[in-house]
mmCIF file of the N, C-alpha and C atoms, coordinates in Angstrom:
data_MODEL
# 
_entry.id   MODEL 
# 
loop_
_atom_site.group_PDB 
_atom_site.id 
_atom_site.type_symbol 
_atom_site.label_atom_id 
_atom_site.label_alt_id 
_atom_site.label_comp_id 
_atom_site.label_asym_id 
_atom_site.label_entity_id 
_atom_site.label_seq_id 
_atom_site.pdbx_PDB_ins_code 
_atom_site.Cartn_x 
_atom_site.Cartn_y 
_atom_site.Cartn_z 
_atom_site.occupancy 
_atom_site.B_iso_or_equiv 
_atom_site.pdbx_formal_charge 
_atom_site.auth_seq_id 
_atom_site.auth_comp_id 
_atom_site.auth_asym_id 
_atom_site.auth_atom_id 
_atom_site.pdbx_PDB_model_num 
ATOM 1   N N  . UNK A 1 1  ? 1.574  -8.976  -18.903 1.00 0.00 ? 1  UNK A N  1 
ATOM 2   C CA . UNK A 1 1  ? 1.417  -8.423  -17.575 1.00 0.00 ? 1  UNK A CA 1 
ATOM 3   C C  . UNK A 1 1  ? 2.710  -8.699  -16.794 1.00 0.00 ? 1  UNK A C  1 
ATOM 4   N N  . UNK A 1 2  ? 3.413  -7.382  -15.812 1.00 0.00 ? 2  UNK A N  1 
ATOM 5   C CA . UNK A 1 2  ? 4.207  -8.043  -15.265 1.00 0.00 ? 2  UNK A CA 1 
ATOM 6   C C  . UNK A 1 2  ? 3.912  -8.063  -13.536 1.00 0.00 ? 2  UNK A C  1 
ATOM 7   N N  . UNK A 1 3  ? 5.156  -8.641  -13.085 1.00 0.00 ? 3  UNK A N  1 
ATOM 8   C CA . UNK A 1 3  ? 4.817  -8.842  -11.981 1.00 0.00 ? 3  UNK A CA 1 
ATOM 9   C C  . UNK A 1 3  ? 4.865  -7.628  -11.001 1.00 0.00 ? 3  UNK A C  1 
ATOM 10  N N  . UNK A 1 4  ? 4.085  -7.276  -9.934  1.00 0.00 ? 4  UNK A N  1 
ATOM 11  C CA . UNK A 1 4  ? 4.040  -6.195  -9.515  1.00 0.00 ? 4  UNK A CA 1 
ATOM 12  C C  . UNK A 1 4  ? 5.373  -6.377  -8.732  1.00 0.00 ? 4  UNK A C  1 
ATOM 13  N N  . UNK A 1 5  ? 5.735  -4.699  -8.398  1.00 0.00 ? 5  UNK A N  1 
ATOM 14  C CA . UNK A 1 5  ? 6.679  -4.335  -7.478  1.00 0.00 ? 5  UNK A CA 1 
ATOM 15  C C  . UNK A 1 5  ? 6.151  -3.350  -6.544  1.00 0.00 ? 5  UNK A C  1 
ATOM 16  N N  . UNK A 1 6  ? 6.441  -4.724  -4.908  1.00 0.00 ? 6  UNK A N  1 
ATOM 17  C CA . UNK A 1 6  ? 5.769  -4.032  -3.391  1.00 0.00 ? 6  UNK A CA 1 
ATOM 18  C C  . UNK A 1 6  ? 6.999  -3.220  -3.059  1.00 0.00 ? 6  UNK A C  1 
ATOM 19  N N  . UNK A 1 7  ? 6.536  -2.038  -2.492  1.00 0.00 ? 7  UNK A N  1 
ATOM 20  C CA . UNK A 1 7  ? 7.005  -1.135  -1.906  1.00 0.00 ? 7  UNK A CA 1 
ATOM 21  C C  . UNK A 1 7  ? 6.759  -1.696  -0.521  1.00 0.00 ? 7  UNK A C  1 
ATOM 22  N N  . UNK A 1 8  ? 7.361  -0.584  0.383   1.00 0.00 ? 8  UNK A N  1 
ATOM 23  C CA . UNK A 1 8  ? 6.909  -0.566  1.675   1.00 0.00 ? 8  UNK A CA 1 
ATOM 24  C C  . UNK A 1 8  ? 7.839  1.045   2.072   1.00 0.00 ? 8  UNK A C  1 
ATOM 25  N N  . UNK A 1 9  ? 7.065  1.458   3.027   1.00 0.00 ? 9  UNK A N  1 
ATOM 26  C CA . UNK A 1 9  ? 7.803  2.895   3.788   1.00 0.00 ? 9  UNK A CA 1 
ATOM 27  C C  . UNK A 1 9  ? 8.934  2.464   4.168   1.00 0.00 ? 9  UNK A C  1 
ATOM 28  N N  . UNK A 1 10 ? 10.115 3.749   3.710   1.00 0.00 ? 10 UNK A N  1 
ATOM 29  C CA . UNK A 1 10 ? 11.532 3.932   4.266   1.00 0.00 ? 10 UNK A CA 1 
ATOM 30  C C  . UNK A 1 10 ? 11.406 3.734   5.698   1.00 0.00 ? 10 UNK A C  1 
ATOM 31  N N  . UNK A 1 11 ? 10.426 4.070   6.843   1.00 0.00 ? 11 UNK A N  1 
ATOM 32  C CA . UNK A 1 11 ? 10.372 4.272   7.646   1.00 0.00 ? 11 UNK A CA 1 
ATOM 33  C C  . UNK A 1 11 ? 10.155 2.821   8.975   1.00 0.00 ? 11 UNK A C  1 
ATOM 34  N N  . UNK A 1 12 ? 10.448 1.848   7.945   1.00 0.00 ? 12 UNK A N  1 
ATOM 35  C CA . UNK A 1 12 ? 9.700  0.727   8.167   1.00 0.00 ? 12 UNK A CA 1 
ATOM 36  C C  . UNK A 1 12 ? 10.653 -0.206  8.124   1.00 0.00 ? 12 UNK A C  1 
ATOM 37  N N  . UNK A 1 13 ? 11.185 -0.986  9.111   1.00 0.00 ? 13 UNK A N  1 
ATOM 38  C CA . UNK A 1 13 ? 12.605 -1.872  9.315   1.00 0.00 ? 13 UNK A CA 1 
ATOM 39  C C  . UNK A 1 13 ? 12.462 -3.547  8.729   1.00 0.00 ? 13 UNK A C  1 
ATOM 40  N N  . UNK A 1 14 ? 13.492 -4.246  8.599   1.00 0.00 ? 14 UNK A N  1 
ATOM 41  C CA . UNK A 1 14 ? 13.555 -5.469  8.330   1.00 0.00 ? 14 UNK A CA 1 
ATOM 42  C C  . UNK A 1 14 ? 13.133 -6.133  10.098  1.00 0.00 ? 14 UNK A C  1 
ATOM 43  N N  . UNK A 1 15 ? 12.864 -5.709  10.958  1.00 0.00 ? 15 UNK A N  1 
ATOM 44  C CA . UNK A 1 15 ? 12.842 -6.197  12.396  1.00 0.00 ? 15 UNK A CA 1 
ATOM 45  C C  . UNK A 1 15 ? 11.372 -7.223  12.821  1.00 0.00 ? 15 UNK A C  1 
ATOM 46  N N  . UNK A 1 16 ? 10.824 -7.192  11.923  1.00 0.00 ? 16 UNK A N  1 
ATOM 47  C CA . UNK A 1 16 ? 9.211  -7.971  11.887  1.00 0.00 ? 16 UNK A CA 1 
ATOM 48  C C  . UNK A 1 16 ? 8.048  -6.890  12.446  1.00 0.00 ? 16 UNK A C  1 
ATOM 49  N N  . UNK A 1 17 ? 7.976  -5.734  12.316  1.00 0.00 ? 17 UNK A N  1 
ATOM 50  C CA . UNK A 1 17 ? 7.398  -5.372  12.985  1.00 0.00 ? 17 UNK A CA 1 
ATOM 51  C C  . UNK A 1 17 ? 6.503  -4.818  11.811  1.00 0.00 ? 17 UNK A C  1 
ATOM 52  N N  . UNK A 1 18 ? 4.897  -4.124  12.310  1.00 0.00 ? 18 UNK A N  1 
ATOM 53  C CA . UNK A 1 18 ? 3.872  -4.026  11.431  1.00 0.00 ? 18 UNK A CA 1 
ATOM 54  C C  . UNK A 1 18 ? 4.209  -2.946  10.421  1.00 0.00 ? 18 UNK A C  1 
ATOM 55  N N  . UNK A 1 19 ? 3.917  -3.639  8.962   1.00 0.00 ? 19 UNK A N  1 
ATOM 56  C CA . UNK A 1 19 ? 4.287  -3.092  7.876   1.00 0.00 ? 19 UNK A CA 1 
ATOM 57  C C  . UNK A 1 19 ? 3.198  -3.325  6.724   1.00 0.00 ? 19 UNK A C  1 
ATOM 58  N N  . UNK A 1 20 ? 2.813  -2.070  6.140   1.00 0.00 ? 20 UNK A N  1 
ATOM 59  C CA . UNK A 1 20 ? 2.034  -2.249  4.570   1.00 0.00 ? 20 UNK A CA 1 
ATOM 60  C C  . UNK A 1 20 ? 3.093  -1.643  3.615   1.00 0.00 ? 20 UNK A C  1 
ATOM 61  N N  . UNK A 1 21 ? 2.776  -3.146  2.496   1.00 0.00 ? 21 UNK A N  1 
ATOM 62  C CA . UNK A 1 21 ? 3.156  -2.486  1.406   1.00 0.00 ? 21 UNK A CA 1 
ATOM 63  C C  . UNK A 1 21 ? 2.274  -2.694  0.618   1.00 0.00 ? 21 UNK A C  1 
ATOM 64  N N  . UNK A 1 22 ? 2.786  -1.975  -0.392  1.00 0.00 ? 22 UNK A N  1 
ATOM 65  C CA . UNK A 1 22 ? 1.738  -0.795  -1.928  1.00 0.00 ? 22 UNK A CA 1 
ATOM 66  C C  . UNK A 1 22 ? 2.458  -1.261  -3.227  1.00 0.00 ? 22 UNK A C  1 
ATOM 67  N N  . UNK A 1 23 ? 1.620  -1.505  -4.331  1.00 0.00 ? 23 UNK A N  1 
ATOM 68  C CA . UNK A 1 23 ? 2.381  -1.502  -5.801  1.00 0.00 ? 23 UNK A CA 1 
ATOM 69  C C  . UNK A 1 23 ? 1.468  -0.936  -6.376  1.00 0.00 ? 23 UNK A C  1 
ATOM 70  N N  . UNK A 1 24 ? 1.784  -0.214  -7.521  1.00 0.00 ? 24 UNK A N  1 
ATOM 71  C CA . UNK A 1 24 ? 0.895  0.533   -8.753  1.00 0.00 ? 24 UNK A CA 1 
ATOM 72  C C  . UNK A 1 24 ? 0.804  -0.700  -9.794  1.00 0.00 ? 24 UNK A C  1 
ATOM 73  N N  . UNK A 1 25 ? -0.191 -1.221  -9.671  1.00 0.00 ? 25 UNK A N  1 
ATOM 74  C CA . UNK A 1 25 ? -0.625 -2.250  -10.714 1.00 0.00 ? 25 UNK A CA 1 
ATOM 75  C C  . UNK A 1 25 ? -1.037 -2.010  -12.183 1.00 0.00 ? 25 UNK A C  1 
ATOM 76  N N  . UNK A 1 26 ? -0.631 -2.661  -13.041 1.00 0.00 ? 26 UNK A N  1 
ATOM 77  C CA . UNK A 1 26 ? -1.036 -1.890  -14.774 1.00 0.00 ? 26 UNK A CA 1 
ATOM 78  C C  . UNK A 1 26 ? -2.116 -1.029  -14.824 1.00 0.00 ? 26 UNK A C  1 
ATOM 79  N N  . UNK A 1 27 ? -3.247 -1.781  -14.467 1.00 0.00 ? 27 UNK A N  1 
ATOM 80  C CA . UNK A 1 27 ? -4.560 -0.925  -14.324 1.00 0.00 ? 27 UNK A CA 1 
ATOM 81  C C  . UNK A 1 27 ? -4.831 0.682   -14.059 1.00 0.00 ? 27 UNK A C  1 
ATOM 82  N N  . UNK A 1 28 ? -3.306 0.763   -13.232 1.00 0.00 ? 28 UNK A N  1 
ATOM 83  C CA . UNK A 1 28 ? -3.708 2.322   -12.874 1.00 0.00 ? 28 UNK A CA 1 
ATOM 84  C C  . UNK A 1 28 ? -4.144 2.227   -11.289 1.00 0.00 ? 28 UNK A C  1 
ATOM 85  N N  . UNK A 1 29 ? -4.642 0.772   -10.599 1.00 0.00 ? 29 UNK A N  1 
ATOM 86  C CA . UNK A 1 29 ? -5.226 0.752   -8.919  1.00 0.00 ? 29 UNK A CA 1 
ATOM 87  C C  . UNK A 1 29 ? -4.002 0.586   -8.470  1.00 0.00 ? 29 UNK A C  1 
ATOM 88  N N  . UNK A 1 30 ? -4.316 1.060   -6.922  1.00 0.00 ? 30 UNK A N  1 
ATOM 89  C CA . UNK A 1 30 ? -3.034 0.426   -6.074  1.00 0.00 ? 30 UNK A CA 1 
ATOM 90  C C  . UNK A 1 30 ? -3.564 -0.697  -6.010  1.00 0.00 ? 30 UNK A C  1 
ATOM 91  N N  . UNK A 1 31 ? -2.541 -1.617  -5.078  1.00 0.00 ? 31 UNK A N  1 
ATOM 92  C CA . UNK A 1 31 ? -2.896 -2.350  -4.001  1.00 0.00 ? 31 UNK A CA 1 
ATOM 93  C C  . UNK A 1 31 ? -2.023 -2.427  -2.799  1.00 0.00 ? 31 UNK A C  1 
ATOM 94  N N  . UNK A 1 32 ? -2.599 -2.777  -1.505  1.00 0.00 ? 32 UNK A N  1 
ATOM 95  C CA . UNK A 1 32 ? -2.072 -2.776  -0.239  1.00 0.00 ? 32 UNK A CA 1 
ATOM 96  C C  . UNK A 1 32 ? -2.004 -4.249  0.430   1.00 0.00 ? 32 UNK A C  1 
ATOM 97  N N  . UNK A 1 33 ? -1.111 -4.791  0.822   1.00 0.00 ? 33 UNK A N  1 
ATOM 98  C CA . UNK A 1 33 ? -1.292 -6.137  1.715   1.00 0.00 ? 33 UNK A CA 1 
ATOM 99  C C  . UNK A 1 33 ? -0.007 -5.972  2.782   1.00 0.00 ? 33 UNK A C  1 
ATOM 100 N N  . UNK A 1 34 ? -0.450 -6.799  3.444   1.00 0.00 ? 34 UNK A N  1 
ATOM 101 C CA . UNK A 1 34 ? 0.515  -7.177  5.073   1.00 0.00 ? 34 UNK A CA 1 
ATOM 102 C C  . UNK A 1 34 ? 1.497  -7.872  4.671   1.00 0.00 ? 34 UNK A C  1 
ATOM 103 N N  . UNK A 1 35 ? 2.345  -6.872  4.907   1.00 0.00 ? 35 UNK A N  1 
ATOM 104 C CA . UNK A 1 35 ? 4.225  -7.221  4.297   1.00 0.00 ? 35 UNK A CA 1 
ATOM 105 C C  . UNK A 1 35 ? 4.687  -8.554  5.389   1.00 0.00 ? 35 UNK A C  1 
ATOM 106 N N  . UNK A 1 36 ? 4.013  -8.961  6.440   1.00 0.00 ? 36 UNK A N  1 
ATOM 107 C CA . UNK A 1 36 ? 4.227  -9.571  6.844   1.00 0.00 ? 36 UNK A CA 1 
ATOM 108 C C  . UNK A 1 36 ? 3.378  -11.073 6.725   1.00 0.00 ? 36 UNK A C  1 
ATOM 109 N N  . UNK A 1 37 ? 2.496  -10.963 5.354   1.00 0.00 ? 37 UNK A N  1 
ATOM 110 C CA . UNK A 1 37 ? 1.992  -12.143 5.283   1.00 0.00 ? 37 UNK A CA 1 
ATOM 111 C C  . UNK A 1 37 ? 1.614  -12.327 3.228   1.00 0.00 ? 37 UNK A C  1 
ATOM 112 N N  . UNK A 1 38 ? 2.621  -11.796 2.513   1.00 0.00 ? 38 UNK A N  1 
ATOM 113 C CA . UNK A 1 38 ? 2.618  -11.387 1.354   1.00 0.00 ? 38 UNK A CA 1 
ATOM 114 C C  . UNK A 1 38 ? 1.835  -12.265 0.741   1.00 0.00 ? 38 UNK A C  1 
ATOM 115 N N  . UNK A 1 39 ? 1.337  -13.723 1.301   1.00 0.00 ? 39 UNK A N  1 
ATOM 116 C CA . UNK A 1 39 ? 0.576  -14.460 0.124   1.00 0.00 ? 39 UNK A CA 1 
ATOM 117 C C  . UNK A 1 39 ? -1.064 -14.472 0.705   1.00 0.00 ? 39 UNK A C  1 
ATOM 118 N N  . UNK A 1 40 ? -0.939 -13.336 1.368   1.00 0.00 ? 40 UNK A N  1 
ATOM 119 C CA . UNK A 1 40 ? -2.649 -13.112 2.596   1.00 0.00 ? 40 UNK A CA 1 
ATOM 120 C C  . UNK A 1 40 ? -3.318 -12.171 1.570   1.00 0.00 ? 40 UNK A C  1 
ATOM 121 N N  . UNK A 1 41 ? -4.155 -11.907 1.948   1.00 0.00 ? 41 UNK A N  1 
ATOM 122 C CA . UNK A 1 41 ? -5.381 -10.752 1.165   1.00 0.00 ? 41 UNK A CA 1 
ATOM 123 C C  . UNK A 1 41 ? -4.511 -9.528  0.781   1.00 0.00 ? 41 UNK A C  1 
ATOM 124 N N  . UNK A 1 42 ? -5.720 -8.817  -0.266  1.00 0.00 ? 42 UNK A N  1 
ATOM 125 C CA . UNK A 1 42 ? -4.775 -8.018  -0.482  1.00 0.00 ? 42 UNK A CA 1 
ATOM 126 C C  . UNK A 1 42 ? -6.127 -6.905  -1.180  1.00 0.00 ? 42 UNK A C  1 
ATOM 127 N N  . UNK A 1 43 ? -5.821 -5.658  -1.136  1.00 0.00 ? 43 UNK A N  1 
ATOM 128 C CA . UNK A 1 43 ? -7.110 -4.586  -0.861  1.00 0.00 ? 43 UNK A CA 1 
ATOM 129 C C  . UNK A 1 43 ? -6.808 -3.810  -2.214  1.00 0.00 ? 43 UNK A C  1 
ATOM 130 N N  . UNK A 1 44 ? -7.652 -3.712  -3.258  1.00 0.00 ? 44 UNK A N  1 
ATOM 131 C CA . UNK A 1 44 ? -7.074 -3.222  -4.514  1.00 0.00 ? 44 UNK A CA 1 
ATOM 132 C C  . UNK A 1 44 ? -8.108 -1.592  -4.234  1.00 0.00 ? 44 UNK A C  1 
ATOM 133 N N  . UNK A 1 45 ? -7.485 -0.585  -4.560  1.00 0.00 ? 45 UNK A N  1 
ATOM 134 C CA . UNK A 1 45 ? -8.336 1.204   -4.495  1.00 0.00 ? 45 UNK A CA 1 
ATOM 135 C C  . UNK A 1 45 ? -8.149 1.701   -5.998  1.00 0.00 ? 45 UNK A C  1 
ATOM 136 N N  . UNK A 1 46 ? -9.063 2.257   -6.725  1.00 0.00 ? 46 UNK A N  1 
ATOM 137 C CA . UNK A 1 46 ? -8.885 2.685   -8.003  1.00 0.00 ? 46 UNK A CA 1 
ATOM 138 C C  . UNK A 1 46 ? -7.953 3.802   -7.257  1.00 0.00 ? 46 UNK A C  1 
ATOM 139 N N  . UNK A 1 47 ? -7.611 4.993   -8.560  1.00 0.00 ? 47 UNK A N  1 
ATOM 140 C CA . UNK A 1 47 ? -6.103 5.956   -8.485  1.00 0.00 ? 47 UNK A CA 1 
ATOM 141 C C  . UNK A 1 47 ? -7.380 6.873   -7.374  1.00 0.00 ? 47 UNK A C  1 
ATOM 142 N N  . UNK A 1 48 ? -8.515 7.143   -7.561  1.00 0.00 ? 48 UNK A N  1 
ATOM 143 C CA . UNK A 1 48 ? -9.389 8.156   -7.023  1.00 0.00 ? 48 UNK A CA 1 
ATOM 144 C C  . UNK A 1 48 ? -9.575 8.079   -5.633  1.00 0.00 ? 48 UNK A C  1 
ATOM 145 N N  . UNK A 1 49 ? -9.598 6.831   -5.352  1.00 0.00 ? 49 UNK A N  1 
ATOM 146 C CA . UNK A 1 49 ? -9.345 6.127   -3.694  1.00 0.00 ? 49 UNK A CA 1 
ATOM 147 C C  . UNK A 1 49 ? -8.239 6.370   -3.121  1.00 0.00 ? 49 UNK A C  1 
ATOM 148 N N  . UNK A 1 50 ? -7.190 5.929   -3.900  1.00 0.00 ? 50 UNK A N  1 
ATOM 149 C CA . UNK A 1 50 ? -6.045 6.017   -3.258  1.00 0.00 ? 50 UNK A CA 1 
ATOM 150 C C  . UNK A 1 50 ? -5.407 7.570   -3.067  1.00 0.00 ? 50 UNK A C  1 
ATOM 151 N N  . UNK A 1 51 ? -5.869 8.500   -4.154  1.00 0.00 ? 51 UNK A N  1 
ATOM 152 C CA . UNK A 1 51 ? -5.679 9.364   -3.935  1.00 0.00 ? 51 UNK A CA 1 
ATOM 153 C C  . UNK A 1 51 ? -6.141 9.913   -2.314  1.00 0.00 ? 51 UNK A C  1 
ATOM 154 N N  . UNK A 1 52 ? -7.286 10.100  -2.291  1.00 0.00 ? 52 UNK A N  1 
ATOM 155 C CA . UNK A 1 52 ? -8.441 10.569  -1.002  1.00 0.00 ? 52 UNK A CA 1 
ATOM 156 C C  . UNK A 1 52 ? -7.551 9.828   -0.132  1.00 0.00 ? 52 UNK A C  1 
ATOM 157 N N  . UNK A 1 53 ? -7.616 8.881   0.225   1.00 0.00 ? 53 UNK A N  1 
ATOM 158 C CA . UNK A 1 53 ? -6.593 8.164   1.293   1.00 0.00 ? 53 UNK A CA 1 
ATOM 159 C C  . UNK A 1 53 ? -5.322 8.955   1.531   1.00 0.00 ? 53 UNK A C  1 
ATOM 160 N N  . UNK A 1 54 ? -4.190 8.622   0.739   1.00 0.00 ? 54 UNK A N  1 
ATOM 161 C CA . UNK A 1 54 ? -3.067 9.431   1.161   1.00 0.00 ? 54 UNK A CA 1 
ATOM 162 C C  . UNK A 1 54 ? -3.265 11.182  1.347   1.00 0.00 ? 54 UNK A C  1 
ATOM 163 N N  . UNK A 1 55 ? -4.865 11.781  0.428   1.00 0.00 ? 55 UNK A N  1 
ATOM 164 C CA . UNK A 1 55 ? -4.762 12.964  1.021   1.00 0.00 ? 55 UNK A CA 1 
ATOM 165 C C  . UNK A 1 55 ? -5.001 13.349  2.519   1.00 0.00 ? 55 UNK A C  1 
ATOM 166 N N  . UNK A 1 56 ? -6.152 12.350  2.722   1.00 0.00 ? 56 UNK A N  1 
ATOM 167 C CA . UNK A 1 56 ? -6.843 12.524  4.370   1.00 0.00 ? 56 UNK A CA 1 
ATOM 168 C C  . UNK A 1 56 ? -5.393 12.330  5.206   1.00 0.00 ? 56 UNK A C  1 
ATOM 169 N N  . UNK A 1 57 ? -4.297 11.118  4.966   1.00 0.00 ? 57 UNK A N  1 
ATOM 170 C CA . UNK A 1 57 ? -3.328 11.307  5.942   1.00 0.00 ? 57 UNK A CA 1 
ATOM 171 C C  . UNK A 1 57 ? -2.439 11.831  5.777   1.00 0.00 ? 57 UNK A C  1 
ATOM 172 N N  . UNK A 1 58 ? -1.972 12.782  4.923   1.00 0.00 ? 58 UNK A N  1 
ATOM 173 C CA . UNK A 1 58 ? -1.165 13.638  4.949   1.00 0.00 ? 58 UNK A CA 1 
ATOM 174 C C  . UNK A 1 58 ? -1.957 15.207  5.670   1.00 0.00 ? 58 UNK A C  1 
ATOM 175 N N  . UNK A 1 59 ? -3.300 15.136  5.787   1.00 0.00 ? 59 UNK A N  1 
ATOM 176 C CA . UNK A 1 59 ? -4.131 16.556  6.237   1.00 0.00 ? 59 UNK A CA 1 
ATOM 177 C C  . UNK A 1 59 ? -4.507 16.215  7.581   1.00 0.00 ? 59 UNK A C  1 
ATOM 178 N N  . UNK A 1 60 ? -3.823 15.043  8.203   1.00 0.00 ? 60 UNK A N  1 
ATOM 179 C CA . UNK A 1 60 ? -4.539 14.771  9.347   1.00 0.00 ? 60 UNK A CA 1 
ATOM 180 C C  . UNK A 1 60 ? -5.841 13.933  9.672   1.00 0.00 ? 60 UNK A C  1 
ATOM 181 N N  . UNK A 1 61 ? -6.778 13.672  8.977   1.00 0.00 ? 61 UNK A N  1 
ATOM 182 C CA . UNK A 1 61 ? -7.968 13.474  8.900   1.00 0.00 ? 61 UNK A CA 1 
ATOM 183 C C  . UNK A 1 61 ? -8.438 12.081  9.782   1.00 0.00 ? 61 UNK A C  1 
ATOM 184 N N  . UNK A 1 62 ? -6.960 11.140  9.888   1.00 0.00 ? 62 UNK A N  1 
ATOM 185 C CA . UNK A 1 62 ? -7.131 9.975   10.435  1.00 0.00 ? 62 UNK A CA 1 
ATOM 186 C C  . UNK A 1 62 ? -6.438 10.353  12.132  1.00 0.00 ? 62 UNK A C  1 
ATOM 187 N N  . UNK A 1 63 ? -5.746 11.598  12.266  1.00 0.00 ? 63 UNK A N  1 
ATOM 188 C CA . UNK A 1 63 ? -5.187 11.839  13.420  1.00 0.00 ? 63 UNK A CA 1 
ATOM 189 C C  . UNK A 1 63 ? -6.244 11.524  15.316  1.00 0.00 ? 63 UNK A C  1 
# 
């Protein structure tokens, strides 16, 4: 197993300010945790979840 690699949005500065990041874990799930507290909880979505998620906010759905 290796170790995951967190992303976080381009859009999203080194300045401390609120940030999620995401890794594609072997399994095939994401996961999401608070880039600002990397050893805090952390929210695992099979690919089917995560899919529905990024579709609803790219369609608005959370607007």
């Amino acid at each position: 197993m290796h170790r995951p690699t967190w992303r976080k949005s381009s859009y999203s500065s080194d300045q401390g300010g609120a940030c999620l990041e995401v890794c594609e874990l072997d399994s095939g799930h994401r996961a999401v945790r608070d880039g600002k507290d990397p050893g805090g909880a952390v929210l695992r979505f099979t690919a089917a979840e995560w899919s529905a998620f990024t579709t609803g906010i790219c369609t608005g759905q959370f607007d």
